[in-house]
VMD Tcl script that draws the C-alpha trace (Angstrom):
set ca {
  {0.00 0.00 0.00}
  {2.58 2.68 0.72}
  {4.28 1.55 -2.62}
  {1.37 2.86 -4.29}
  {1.08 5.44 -2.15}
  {5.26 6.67 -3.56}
  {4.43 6.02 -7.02}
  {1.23 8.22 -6.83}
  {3.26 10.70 -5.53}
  {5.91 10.77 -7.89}
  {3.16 10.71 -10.64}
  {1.64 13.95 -9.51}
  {4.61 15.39 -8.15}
  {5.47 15.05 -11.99}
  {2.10 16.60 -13.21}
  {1.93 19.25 -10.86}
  {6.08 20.44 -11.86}
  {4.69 20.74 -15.68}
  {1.77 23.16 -14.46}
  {4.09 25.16 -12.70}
  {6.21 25.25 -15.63}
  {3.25 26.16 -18.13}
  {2.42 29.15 -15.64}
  {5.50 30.36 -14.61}
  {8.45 29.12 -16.19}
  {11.22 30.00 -14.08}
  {10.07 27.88 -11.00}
  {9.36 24.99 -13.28}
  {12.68 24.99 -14.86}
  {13.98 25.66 -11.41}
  {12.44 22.62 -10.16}
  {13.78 20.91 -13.17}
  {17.78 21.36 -12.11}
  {16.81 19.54 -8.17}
  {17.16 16.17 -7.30}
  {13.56 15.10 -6.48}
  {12.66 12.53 -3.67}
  {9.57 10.85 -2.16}
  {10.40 10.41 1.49}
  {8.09 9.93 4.25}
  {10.93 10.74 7.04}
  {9.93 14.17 5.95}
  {6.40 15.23 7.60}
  {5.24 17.26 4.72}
  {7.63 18.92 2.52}
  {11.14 20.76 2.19}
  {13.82 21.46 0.41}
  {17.53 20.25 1.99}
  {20.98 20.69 1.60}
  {22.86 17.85 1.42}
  {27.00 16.52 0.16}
  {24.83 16.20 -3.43}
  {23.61 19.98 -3.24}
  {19.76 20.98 -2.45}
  {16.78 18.25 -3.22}
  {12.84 18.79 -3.11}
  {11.65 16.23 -0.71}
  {7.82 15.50 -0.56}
  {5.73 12.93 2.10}
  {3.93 10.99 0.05}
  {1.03 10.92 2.47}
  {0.72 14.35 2.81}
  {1.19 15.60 -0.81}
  {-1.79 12.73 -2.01}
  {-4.00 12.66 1.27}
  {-3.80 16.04 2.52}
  {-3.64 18.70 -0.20}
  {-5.64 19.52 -3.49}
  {-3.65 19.49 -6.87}
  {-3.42 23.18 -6.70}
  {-2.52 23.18 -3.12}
  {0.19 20.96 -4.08}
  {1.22 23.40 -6.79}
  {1.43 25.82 -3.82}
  {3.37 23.76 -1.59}
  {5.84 23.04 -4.40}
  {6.02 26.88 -5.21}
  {7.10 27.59 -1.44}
  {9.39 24.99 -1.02}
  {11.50 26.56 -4.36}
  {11.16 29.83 -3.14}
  {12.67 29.06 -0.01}
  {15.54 27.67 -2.66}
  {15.99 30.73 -4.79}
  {15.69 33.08 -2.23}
  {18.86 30.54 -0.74}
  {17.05 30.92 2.94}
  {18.59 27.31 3.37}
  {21.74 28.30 2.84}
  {22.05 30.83 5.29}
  {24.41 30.01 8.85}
  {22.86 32.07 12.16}
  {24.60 32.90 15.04}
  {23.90 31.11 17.88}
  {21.38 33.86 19.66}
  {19.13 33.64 16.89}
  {15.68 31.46 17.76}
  {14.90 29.03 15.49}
  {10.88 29.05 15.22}
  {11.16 32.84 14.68}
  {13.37 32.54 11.66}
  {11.58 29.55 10.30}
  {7.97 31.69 10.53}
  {9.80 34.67 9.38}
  {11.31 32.97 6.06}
  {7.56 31.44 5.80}
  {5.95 34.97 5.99}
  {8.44 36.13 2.71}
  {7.46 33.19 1.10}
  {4.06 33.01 1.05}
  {3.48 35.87 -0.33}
  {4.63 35.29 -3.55}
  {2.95 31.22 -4.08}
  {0.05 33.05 -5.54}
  {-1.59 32.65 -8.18}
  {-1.88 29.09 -6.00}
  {-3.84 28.52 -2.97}
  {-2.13 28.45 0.12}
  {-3.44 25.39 2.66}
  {-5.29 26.35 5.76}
  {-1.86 25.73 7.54}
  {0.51 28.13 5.73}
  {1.20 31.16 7.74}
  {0.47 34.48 6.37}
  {0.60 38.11 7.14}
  {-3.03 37.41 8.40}
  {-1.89 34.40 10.62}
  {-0.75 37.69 13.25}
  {-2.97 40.39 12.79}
  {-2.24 41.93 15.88}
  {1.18 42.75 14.64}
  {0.03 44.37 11.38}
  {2.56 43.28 9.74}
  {3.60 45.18 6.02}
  {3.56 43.18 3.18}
  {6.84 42.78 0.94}
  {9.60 42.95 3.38}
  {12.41 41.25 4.00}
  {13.31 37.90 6.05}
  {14.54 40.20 8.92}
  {11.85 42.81 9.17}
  {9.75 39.70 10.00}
  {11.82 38.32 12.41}
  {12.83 41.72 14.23}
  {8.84 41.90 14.49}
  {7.87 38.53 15.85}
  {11.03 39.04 18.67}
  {9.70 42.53 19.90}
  {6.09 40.86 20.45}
  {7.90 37.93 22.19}
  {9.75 40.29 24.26}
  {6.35 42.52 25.22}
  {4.30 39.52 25.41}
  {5.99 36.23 27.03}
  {3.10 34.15 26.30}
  {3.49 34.98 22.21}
  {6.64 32.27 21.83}
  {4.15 29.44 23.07}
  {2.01 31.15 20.03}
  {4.58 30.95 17.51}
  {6.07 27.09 18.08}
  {2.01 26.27 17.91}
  {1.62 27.79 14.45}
  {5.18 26.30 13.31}
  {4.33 22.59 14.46}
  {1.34 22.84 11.77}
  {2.69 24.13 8.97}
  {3.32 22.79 5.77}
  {6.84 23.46 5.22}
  {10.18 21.46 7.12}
  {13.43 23.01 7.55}
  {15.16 21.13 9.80}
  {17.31 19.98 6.96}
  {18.79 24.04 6.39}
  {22.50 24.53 6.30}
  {21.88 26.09 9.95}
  {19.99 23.32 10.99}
  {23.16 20.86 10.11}
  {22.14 19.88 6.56}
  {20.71 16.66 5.94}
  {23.10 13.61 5.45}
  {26.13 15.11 7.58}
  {27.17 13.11 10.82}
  {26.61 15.15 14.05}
  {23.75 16.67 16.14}
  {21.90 19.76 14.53}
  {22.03 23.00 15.54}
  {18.93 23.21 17.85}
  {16.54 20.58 19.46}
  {13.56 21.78 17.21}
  {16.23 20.76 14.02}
  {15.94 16.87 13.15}
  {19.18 15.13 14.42}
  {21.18 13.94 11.61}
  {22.10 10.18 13.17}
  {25.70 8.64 13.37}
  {26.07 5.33 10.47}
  {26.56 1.85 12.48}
  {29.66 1.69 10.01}
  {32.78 3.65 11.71}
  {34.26 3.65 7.85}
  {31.04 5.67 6.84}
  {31.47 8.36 9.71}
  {35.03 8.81 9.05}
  {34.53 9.70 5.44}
  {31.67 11.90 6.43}
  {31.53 15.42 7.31}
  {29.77 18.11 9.41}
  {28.13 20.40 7.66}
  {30.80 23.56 7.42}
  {30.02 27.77 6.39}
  {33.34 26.57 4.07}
  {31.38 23.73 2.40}
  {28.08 25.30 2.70}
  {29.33 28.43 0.46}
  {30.83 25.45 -2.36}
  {27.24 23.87 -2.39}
  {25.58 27.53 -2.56}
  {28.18 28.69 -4.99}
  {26.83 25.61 -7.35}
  {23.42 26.83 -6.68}
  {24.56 29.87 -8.12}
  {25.65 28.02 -11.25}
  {21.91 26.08 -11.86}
  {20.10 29.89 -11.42}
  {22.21 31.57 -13.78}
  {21.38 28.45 -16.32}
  {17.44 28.56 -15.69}
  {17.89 32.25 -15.96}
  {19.65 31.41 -19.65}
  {16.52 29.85 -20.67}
  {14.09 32.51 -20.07}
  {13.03 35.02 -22.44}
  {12.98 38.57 -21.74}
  {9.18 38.70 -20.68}
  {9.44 35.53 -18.93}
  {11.94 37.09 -16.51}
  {10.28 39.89 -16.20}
  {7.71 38.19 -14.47}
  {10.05 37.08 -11.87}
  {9.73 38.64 -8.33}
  {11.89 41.42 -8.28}
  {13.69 40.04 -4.86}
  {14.34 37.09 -6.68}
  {15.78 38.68 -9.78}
  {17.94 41.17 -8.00}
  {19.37 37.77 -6.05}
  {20.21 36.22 -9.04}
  {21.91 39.42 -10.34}
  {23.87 39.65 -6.92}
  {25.20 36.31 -6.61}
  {26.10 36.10 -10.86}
  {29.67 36.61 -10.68}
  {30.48 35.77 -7.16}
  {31.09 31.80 -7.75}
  {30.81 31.65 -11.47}
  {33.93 30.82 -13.24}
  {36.62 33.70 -14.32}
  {37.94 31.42 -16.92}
  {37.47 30.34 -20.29}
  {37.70 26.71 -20.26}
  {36.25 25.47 -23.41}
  {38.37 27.67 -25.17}
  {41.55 27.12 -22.50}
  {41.64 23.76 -22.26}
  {41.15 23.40 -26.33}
  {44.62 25.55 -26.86}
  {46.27 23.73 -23.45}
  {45.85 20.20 -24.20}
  {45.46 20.37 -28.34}
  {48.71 18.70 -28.68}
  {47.92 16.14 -26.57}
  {44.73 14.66 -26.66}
  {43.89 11.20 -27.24}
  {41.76 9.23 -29.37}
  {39.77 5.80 -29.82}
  {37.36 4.42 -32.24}
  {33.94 2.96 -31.33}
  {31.79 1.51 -33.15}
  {28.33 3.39 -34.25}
  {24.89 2.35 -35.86}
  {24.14 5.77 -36.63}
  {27.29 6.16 -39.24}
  {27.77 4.05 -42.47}
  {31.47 2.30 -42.94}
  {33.43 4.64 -45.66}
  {35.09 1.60 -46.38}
  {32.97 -0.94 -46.60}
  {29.46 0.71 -46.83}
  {27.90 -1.10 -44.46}
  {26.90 -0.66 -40.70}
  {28.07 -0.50 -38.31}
  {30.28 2.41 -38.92}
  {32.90 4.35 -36.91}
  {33.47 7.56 -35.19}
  {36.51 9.03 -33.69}
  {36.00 9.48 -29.84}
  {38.41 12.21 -28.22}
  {39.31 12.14 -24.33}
  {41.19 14.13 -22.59}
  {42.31 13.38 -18.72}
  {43.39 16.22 -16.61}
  {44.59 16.01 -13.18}
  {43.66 19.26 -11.33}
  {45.64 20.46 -8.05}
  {43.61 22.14 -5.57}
  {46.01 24.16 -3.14}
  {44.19 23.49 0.39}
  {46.90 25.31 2.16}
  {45.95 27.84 5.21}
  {46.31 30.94 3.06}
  {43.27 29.23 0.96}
  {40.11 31.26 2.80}
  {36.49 29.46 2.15}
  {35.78 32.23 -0.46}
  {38.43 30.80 -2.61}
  {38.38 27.68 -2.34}
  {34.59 27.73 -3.08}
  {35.56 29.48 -6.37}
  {38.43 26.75 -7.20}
  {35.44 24.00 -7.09}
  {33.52 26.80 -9.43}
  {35.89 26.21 -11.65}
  {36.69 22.72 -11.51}
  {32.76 22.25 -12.05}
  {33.65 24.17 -15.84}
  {36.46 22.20 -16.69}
  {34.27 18.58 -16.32}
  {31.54 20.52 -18.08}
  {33.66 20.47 -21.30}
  {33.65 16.85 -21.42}
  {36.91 16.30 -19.61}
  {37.20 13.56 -16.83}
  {38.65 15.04 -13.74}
  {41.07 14.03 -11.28}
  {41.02 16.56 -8.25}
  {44.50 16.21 -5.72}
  {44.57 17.95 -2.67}
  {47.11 19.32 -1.47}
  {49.23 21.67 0.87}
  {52.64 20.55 1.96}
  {51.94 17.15 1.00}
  {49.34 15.42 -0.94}
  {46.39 14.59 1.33}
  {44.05 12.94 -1.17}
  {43.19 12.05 -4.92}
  {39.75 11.38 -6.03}
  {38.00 11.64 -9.51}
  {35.44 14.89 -9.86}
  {32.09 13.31 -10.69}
  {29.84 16.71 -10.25}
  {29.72 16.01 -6.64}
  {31.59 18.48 -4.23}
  {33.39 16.67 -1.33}
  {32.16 17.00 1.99}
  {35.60 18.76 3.17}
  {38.66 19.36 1.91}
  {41.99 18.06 3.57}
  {44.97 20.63 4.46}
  {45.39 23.86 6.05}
  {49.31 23.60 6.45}
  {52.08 25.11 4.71}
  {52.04 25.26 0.89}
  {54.51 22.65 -1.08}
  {53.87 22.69 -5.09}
  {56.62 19.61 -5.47}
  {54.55 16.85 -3.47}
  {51.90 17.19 -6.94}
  {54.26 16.65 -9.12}
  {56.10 14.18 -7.44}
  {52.91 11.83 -7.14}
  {52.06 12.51 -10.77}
  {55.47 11.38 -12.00}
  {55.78 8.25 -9.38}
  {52.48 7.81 -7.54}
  {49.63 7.85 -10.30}
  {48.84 4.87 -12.41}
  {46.98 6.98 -14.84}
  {48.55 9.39 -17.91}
  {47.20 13.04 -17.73}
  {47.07 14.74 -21.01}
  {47.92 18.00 -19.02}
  {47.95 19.89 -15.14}
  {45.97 22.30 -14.10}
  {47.25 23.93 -10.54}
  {44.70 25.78 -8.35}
  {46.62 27.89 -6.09}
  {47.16 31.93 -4.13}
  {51.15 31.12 -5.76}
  {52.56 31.73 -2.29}
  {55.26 28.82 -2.16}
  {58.55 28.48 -3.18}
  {59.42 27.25 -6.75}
  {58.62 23.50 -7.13}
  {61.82 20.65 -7.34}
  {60.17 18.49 -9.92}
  {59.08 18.62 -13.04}
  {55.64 17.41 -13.66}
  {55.01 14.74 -15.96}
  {52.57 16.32 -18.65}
  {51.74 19.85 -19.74}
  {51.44 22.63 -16.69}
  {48.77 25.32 -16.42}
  {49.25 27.88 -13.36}
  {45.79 28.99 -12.55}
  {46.11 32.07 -9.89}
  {43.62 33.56 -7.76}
  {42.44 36.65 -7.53}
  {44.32 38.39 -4.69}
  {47.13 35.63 -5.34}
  {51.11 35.97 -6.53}
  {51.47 35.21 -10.50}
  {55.53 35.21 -10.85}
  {58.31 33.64 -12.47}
  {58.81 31.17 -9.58}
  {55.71 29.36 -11.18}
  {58.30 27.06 -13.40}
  {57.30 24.91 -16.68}
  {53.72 26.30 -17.58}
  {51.79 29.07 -18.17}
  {50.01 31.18 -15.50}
  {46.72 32.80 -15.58}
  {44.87 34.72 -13.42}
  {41.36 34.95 -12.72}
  {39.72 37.75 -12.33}
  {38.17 39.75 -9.62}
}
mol new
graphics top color blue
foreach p $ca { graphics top sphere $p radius 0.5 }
foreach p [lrange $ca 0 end-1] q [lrange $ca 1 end] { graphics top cylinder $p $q radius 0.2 }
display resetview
């Protein structure tokens, strides 16, 4: 029964993304770039941030059972406005309460889901009308407003956690809330727990939830707006909230790559590119006439140095993965090293950002090279070295072709041996 239950979910959750999509194009294609999951761990619905990025996650039960189709349309509608205005992304300090900012982000919200109709539980502008409360403000005029009534009125917090336990939306998976899928306890006792694996192996390859790592999964957020904005057309995205719009305008160059890299990496590694044939029912034999044919497949394998030294702040780092994400966007398989004095790990980039990144010591460029030339098992058809430059010249000559990539505030000098350097731009 609860099979049927997920698959009837998924069905309308499916329906109900094309309406959306029919009537206002940017959420649907929105929608369209998150991972989407039927989960009934959930109570209702919420968006989450997780090592994979940010995922729409719907109770079956709730969405089928408990909602019309256009209520559902609604719920859906909140839950990705919460995403692009990136209110799951954002890290408190301590002092701040919890159900305030959770009833606060729900008040911005809400009052943009139309032309859908809210359930009874959604709160509103209406849901305090002793507060008389102005419409189209921001996330903190809210909040500042429900803590001076707290503070007048003791008897108004008992108030507010009664109107949060029945509303539609979760966000106990928010980045300050612990994420969902990290080890460790969340950030407050009204945040679900995020529970330690039975397998020690699991927990040691698994990460809290970090600012540093939370700014690399918003900075890829960044990256699916600015594509759903791509597909708009000029009236479509002029019908986008002007909040939303002027977000998306703020946050276009902060994580988006300085470089390039289609063009970069064709000049870099044109020399040294390699080839294979495969066979291909879509092409006829020149030789023989007959199928199947044959097509020329080009790959290209670059090993990419990420420079995880101390003098690498969050913001930077965050934009080295922004640009690692271009280079494997080109068609190019990836092999990310970290390193600082020493090489702390190798991994292939598959599109997923690592939990955390290893280092924060002194800053070596020899140990890369050294395990390309002794330690890998694999030929790169070039290097590509992420790094501020602040380190002395390295000892060893790497193996394959050397690209210095320099960040912004970082030293590009002739110290930076066998390769050319470029800089990317503020």
């Amino acid at each position: 029964m609860q099979q049927i239950l997920i698959y009837a979910a998924e069905a309308e959750l499916d329906q109900c993304i094309v309406m959306v999509l029919r009537k206002e194009p940017f959420y649907g294609h929105l929608l369209g770039t998150v991972v989407r999951r039927i989960d009934s761990l959930i109570p209702t619905a919420a968006v989450t941030i997780s090592p994979i990025g940010v995922s729409l996650v719907i109770n079956p039960d709730f969405f089928i059972n408990q909602l019309s189709q256009a209520e559902r349309c609604a719920v859906i509608k909140h839950e990705i406005l919460h995403l692009a205005l990136k209110h799951l992304f954002r890290f408190e300090i301590p002092s701040i309460n919890r159900t305030r900012l959770n009833l606060a982000a729900d008040l911005v919200v809400n009052q943009l889901v139309n032309p859908w109709p809210l359930p009874h539980s959604a709160i509103t502008l209406s849901t305090f009308p002793e507060l008389q409360l102005k419409p189209n403000k921001s996330l903190e005029y809210y909040y500042h407003r429900l803590e001076k009534h707290c503070r007048e009125d003791a008897s108004f917090e008992i108030v507010l956690r009664e109107k949060a336990s029945v509303s539609h939306s979760d966000h106990s998976c928010w980045a300050d809330c612990g994420g969902e899928d990290f080890i460790g306890k969340s950030a407050d006792a009204n945040c679900r727990s995020n529970v330690l694996s039975a397998n020690p192996k699991e927990d040691f390859d698994s990460s809290h939830l970090t600012k540093q790592l939370a700014r690399i999964l918003e900075d890829a957020f960044n990256n699916q707006l600015k594509r759903v904005r791509a597909r708009l057309s000029a009236s479509q995205w002029g019908d986008v909230p002007g909040s939303i719009r002027a977000l998306i305008e703020e946050g276009k160059n902060e994580s988006s790559s300085r470089v390039d890299w289609k063009r970069m990496l064709r000049l870099f590694v044109s020399a040294g590119y390699r080839t294979r044939l495969v066979a291909t029912t879509r092409r006829r034999s020149k030789r023989f006439g007959t199928y199947p044919g044959v097509r020329i497949i080009r790959e290209r394998n670059i090993a990419v140095v990420v420079d995880t030294s101390g003098s690498i702040d969050p913001e930077t780092l965050s934009l080295f993965f922004a640009e690692i994400a271009l280079i494997r966007r080109t068609g190019t398989d990836v092999m990310v090293i970290e390193c600082d004095s020493e090489v702390k790990r190798t991994y292939p980039y598959r599109g997923v950002l690592p939990a955390a990144v290893e280092g924060g010591g002194g800053t070596d460029f020899t140990p890369a090279f050294q395990w390309l030339k002794e330690e890998s098992r694999q030929r790169f058809d070039g290097c590509i070295y992420l790094t501020d430059g602040y380190a002395d010249a390295p000892k060893v000559k790497p193996p394959c072709r050397l690209l210095w990539v320099i960040s912004p505030n970082g030293l590009d000098d002739s110290h930076l041996l066998w390769g050319k350097r470029i800089k990317i731009s503020k």
